[in-house]
TISE-288921 format. One record per residue (C-alpha): residue number from 1; residue in one letter; y, x negated, z negated. Coordinates in Angstrom, 1 decimal. Layout:
N
+-----+---------+--------+--------+--------+
! num ! residuo !     yy !     xx !     zz !
+-----+---------+--------+--------+--------+
! NUM !       a !      Y !      X !      Z !
...
+-----+---------+--------+--------+--------+
This chain:
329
+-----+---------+--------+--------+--------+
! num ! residuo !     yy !     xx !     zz !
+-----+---------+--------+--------+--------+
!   1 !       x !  -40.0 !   53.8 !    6.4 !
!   2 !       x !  -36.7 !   52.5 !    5.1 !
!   3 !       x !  -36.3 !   48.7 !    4.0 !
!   4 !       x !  -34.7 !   48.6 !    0.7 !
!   5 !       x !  -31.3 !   46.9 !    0.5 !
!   6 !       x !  -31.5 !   43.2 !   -0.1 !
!   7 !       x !  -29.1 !   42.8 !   -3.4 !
!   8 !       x !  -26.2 !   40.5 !   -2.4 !
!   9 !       x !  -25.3 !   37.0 !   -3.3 !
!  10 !       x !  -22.9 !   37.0 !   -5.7 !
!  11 !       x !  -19.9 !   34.5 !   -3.8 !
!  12 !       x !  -18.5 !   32.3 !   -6.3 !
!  13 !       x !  -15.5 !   32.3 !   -7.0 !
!  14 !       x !  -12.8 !   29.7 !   -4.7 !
!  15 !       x !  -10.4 !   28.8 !   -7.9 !
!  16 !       x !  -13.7 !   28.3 !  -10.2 !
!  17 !       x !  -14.8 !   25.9 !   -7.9 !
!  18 !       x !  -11.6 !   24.4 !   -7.0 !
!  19 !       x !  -11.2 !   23.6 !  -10.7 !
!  20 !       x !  -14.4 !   22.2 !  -10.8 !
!  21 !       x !  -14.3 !   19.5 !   -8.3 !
!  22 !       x !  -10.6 !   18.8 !   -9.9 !
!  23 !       x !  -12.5 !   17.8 !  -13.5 !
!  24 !       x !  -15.3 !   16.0 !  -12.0 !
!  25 !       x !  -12.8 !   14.3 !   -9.8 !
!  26 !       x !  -10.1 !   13.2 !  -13.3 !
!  27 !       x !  -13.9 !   12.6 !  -15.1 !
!  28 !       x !  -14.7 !    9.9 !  -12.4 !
!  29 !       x !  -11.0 !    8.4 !  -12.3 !
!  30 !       x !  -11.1 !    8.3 !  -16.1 !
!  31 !       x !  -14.5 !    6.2 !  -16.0 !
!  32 !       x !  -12.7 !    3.7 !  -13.2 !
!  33 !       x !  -10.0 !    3.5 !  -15.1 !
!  34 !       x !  -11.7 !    2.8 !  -18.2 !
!  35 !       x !  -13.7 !    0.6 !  -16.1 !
!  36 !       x !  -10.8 !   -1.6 !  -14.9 !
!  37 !       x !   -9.3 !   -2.0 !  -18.3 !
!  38 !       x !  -13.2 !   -3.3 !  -19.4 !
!  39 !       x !  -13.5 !   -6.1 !  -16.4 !
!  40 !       x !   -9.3 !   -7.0 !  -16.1 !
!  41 !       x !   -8.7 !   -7.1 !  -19.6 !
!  42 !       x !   -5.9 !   -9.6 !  -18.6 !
!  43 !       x !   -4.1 !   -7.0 !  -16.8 !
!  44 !       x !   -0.7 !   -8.5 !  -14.6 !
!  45 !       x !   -2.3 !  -11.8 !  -15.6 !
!  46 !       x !   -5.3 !  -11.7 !  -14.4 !
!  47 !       x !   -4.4 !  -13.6 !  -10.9 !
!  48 !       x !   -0.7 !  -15.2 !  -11.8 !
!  49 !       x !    0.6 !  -17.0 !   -8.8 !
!  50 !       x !    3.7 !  -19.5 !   -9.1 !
!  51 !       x !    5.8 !  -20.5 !   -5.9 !
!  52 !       x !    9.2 !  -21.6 !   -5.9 !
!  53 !       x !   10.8 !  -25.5 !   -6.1 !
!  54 !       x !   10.5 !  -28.7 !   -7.9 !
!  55 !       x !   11.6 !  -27.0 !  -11.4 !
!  56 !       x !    8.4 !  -24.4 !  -10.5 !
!  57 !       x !    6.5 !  -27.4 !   -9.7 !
!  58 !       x !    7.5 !  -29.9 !  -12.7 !
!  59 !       x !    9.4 !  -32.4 !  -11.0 !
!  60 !       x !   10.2 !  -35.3 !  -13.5 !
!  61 !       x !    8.8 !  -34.3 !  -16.0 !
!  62 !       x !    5.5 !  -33.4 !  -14.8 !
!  63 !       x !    5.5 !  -30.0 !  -16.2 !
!  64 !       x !    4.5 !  -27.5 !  -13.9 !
!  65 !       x !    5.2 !  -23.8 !  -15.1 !
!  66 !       x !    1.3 !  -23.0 !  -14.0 !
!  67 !       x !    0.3 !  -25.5 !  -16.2 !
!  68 !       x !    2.1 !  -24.2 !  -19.0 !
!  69 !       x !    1.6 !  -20.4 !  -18.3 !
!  70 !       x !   -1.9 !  -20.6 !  -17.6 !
!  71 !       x !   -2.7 !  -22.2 !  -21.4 !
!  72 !       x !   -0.3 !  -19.6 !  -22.9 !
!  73 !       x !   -2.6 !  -16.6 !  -21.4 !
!  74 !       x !   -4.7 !  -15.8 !  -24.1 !
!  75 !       x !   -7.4 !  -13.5 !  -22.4 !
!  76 !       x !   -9.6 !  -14.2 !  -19.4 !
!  77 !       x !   -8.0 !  -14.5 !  -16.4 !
!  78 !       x !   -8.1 !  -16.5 !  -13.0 !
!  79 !       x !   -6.4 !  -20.5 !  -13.5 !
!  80 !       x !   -2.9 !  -20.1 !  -12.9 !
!  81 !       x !   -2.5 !  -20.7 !   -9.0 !
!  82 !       x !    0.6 !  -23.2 !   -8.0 !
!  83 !       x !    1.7 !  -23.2 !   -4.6 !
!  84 !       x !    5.9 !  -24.8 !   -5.1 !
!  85 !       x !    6.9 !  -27.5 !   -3.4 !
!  86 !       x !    8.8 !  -30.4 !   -4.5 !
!  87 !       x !    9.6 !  -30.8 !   -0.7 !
!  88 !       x !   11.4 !  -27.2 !   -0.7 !
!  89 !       x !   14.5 !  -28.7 !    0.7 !
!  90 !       x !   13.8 !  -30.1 !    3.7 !
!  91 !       x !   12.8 !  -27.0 !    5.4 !
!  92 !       x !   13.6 !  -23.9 !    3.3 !
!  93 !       x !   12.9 !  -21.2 !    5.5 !
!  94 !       x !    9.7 !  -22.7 !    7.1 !
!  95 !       x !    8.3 !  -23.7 !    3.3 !
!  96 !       x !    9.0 !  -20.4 !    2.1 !
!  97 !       x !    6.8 !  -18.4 !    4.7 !
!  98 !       x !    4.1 !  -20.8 !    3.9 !
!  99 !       x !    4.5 !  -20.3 !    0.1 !
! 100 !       x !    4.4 !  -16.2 !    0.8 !
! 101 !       x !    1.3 !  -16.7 !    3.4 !
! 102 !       x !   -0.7 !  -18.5 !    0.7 !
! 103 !       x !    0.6 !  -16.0 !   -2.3 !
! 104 !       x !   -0.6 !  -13.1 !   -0.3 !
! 105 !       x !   -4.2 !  -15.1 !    0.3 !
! 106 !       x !   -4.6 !  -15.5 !   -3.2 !
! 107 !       x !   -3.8 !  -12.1 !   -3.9 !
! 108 !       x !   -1.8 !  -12.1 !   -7.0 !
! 109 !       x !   -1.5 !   -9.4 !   -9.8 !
! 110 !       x !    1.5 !  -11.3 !  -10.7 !
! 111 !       x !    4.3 !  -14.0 !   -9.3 !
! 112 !       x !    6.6 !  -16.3 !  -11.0 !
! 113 !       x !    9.3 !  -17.3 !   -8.6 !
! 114 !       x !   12.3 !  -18.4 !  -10.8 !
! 115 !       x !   13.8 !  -21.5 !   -8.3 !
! 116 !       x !   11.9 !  -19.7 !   -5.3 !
! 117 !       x !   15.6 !  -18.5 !   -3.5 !
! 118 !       x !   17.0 !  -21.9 !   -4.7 !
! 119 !       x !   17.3 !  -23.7 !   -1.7 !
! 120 !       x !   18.3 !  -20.6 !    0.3 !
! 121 !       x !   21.8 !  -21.0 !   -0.8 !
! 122 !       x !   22.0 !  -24.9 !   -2.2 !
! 123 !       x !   21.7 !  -27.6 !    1.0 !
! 124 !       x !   24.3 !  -29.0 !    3.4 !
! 125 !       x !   25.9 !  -26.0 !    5.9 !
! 126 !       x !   24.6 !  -27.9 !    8.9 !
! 127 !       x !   21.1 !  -27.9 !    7.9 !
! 128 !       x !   21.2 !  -24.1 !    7.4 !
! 129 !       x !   22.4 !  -23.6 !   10.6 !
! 130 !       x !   19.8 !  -26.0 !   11.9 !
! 131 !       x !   17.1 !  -23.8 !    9.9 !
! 132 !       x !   18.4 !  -20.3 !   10.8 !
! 133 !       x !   18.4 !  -21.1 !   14.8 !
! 134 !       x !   14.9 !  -23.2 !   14.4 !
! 135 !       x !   13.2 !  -20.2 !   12.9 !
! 136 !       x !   15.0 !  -17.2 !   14.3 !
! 137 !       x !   13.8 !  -12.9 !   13.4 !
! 138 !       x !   11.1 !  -11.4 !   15.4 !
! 139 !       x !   12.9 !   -8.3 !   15.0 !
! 140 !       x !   15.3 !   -8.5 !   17.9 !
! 141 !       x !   18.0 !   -6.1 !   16.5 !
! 142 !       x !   18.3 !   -8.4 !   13.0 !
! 143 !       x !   18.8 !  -12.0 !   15.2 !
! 144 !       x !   21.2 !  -10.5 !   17.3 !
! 145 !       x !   23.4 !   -9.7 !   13.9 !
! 146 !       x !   22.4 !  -13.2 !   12.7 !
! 147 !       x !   23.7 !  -14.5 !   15.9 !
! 148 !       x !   27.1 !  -12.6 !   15.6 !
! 149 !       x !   27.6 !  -13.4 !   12.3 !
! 150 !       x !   27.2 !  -17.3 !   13.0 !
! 151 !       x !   29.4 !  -16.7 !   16.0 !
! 152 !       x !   32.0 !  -14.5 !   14.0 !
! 153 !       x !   33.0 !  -17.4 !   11.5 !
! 154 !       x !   35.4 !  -18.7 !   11.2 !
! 155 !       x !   35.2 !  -22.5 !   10.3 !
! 156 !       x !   36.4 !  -21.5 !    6.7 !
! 157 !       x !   34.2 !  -19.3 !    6.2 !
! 158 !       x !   30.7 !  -20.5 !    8.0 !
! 159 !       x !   29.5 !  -22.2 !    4.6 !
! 160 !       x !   29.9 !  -18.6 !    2.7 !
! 161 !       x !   28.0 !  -17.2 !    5.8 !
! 162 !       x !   25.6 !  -18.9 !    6.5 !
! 163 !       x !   24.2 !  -19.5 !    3.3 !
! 164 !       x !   24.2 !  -15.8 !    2.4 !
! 165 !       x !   22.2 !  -15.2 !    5.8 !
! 166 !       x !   19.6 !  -17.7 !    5.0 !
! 167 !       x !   19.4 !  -15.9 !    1.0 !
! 168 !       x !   18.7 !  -12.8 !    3.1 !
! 169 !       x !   15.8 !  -14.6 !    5.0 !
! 170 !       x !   14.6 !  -15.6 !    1.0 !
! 171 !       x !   15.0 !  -11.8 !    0.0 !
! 172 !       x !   12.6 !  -10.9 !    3.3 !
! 173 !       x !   10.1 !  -13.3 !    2.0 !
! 174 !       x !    9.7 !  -11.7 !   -1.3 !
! 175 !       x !    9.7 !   -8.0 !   -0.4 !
! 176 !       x !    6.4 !   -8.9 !    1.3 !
! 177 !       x !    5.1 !   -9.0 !   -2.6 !
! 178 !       x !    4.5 !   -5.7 !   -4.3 !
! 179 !       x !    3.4 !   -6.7 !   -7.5 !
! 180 !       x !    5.0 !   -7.7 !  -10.9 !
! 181 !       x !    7.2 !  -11.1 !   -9.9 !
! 182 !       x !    9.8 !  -13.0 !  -11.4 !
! 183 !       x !   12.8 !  -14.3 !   -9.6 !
! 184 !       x !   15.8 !  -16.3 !  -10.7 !
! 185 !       x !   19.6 !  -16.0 !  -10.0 !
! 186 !       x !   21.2 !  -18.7 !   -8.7 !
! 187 !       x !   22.5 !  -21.9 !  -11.1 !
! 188 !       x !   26.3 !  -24.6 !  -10.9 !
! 189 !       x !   24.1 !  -27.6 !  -10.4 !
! 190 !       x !   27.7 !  -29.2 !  -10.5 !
! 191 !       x !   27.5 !  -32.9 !  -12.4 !
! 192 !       x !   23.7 !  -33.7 !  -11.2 !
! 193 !       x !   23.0 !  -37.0 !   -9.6 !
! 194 !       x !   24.7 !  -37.4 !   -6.3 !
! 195 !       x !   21.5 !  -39.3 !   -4.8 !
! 196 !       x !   19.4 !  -36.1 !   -6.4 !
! 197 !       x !   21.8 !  -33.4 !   -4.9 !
! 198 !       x !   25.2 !  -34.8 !   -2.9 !
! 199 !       x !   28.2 !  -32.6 !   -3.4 !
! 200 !       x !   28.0 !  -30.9 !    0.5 !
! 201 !       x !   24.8 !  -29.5 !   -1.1 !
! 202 !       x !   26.5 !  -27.8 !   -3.7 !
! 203 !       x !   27.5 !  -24.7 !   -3.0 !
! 204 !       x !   31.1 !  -23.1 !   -4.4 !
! 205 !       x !   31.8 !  -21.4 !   -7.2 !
! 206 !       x !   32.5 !  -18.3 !   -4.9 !
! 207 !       x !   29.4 !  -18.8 !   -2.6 !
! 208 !       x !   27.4 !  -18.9 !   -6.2 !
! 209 !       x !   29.2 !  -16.1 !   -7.4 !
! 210 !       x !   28.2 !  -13.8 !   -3.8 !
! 211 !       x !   24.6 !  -14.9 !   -3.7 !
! 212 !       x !   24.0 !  -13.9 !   -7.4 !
! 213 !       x !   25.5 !  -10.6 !   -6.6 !
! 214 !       x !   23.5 !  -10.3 !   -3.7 !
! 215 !       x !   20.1 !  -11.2 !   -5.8 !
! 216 !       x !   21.1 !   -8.9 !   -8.7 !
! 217 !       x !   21.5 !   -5.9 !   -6.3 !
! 218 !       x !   18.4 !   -6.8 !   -4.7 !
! 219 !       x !   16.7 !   -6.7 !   -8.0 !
! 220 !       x !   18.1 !   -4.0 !   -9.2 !
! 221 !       x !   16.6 !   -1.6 !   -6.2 !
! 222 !       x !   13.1 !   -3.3 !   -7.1 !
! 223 !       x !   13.3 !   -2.8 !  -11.0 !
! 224 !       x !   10.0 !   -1.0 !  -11.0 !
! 225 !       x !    8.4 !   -4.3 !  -10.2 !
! 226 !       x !   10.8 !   -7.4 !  -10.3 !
! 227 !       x !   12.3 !   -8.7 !  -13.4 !
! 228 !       x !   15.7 !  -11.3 !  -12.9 !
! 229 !       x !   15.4 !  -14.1 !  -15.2 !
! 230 !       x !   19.0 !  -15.6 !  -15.7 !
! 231 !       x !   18.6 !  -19.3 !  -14.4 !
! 232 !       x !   22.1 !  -19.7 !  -14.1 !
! 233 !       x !   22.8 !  -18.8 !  -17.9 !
! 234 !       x !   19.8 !  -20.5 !  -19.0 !
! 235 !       x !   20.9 !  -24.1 !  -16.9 !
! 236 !       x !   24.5 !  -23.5 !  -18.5 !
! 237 !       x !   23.5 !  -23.0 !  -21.9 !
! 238 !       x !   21.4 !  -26.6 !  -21.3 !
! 239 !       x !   24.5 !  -28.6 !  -20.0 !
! 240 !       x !   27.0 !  -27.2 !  -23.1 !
! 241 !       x !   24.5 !  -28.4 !  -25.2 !
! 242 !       x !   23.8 !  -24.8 !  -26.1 !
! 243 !       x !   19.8 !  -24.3 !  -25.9 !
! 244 !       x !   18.2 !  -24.5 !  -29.0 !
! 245 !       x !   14.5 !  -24.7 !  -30.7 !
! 246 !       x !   15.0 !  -21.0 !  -32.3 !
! 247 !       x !   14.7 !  -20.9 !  -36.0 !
! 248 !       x !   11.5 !  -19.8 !  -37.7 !
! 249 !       x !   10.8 !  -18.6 !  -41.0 !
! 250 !       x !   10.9 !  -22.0 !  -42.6 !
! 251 !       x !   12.9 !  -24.0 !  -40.0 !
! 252 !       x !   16.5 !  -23.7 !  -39.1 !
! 253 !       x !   17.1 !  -23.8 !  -35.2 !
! 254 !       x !   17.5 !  -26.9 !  -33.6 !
! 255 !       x !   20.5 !  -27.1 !  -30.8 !
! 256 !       x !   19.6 !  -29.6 !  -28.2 !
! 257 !       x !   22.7 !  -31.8 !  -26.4 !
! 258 !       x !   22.6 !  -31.7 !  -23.0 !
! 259 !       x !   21.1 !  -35.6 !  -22.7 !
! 260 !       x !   18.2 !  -33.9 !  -24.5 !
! 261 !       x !   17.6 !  -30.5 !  -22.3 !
! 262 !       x !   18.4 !  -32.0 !  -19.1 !
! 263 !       x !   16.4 !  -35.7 !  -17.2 !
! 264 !       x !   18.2 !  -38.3 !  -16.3 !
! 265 !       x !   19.0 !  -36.6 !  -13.1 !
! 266 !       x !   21.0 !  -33.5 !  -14.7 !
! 267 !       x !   19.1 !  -31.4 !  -12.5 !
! 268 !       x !   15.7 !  -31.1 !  -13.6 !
! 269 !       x !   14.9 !  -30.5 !  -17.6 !
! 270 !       x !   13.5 !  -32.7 !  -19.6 !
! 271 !       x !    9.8 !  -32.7 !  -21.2 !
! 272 !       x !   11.5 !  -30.9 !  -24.3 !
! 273 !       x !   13.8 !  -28.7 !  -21.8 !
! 274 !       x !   11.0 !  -27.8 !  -19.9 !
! 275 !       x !    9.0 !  -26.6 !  -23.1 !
! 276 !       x !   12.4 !  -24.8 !  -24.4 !
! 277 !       x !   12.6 !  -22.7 !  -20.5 !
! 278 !       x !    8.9 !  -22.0 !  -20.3 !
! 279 !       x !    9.3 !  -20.3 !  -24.3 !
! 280 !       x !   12.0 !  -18.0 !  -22.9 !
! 281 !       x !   10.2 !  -17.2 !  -20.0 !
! 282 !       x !    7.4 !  -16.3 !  -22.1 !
! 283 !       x !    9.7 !  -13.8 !  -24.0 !
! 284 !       x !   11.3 !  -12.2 !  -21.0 !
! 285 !       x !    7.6 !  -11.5 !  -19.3 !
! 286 !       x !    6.5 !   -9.9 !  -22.8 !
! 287 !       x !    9.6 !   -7.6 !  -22.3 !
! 288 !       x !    9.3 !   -7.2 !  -18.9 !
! 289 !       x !    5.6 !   -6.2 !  -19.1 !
! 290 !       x !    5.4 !   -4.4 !  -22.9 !
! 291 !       x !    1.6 !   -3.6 !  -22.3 !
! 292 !       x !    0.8 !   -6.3 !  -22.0 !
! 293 !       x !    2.7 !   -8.5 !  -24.1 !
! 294 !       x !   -0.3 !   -9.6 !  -26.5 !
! 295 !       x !   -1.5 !  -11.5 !  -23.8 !
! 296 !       x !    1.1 !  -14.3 !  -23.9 !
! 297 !       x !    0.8 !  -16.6 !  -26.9 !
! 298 !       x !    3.4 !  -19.7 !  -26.7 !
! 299 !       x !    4.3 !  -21.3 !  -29.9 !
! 300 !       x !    7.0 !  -23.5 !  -29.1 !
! 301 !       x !    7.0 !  -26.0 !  -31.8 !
! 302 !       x !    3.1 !  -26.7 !  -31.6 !
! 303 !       x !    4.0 !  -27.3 !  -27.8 !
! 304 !       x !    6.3 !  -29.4 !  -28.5 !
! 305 !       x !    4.4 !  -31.3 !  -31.3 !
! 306 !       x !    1.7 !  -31.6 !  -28.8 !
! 307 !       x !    3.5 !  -33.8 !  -26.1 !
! 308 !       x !    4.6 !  -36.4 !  -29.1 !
! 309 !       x !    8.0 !  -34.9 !  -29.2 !
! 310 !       x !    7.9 !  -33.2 !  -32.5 !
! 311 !       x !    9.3 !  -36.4 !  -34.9 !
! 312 !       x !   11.8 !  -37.1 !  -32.3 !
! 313 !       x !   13.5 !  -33.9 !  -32.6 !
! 314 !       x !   12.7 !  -33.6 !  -36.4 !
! 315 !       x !   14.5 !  -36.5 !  -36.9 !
! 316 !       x !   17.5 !  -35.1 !  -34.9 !
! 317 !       x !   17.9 !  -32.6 !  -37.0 !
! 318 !       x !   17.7 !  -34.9 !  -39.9 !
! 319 !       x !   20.3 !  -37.4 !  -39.2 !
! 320 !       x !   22.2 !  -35.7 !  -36.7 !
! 321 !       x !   22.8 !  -37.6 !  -33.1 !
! 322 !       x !   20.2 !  -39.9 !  -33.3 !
! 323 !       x !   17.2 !  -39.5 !  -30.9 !
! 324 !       x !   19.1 !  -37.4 !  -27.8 !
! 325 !       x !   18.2 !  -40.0 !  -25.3 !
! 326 !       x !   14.5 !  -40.3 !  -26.6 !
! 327 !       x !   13.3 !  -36.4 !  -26.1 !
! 328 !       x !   15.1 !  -36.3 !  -23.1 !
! 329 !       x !   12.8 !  -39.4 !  -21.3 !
+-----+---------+--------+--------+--------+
């Protein structure tokens, strides 16, 4: 007796069920996405992290730019994390792998590190020398063309080197970040107190004018992710007297002499200064992160009305030179 044939299984078919695991798979992606948009509504702000020097940290007038971003981030996010250091100069290269160990800990969605590469190229030559040989590469290859750069020198020229070797060791720090950051070029602190910053500090024009270039280039292959605020412009535009309250609908802009942007030490701003920088740092970030922009609210003159300084400056405007010294205490 024959068995009759057992009907076959219809297979199905490979690209049917490749294109089904391919929509569940963008369905689920969708949902996380949606998801994450939901619980981080704050986006790049969510976990801000600032590191950098005493301008980052509010020396003199005791306004730190965590402080001030973190009550200008108007959805729910993590406080604003500060890990600068007024004591940046002493030891730049050691202070600056700390800063970048706790950055990474915190694990930021965003960094603000205008003055961070500061102190990379300002300081005397012999203390970067000092810094670069107490604190030398792991990777043997890069000391050894440390070394033979240092050795190379010529006496003219070890100030231009060694400073641009050190801004190097700055730039390593920072490519250890792969998030949305901040960074500032570097500024002619010319004309500040000598007790604040002596004049073997100071870099030249020319050793200004090659780290900058460096920085920019660096920034420029990291567009995607790091945005170059122009501290150098911003600092000029405070000692020719050329930053300004901007003009609002009702109110003509207010320029602010250079008594009033910069402290007494014509190296740190002023409380109003201060206020003026963290506004156009606010702007920049809006354009740098366009999604995201409505989450920044900074209204300058409410700011500035805030601290107490809002007659003093009104009244500036009014009768012309009167009040410079008072909004820059």
């Amino acid at each position: 007796m024959m068995c009759p044939t057992a009907p076959k299984r219809r297979q199905p078919h490979r690209s049917s069920f490749a294109a089904c695991l391919l929509a569940l798979s963008l369905a689920v992606s969708a949902r996380a996405q949606n998801a994450i948009d939901v619980v981080s509504p704050a986006g790049p702000y969510e976990r801000v992290v600032t590191m950098g020097a005493s301008l980052t940290d509010g020396f003199a007038n005791g306004m730190p730019i965590a402080t001030m971003l973190d009550k200008s981030i108007g959805v729910d996010h993590r406080p604003v994390e500060r890990v600068s250091s007024n004591a940046f100069f002493t030891m730049p290269l050691k202070i600056g792998d700390q800063q970048l160990r706790r950055a990474l800990h915190l694990e930021p969605t965003c960094v603000i590190a205008v003055d961070f590469l500061f102190w990379y190229v300002y300081g005397p030559t012999g203390r970067h020398i000092d810094d670069l040989q107490a604190n030398p590469l792991e990777d043997e290859e890069a000391r050894k063309r440390e070394v033979r750069a240092l050795s190379d020198a010529t006496p003219e020229d070890l100030p231009r080197v060694v400073r641009l070797l050190t801004l190097e060791r700055g730039l390593r720090e920072l490519d250890k970040l792969r998030v949305p950051m901040v960074i500032g070029d570097i500024p002619d602190m010319t004309g500040a107190l000598p007790i604040m910053l002596p004049k073997r500090a100071i870099p030249s024009i020319d050793i200004q004018k090659a780290a900058n270039e460096r920085i920019r280039a660096w920034a420029i292959e990291r567009k995607d992710h790091v945005l170059l605020f122009p501290l150098a412009s911003r600092v000029l535009a405070m000692k020719q007297g050329k930053m300004e309250i901007p003009a609002t609908k009702s109110e003509p802009a207010v320029p602010l002499a250079m008594e009033v942007a910069l402290g007494r030490d014509r190296l740190h701003p002023s409380k109003i200064g201060a206020l003026v920088f963290m506004s156009e740092l606010v702007d920049a970030l809006r354009k740098f992160l366009p999604g995201h922009a409505n989450a920044l609210d900074f209204d300058l003159r409410e700011r500035i009305a805030a601290r107490g300084l809002d007659d003093v400056w009104k009244s500036k405007a009014d009768s012309g030179a009167g009040g410079d010294r008072a909004i820059g205490k």
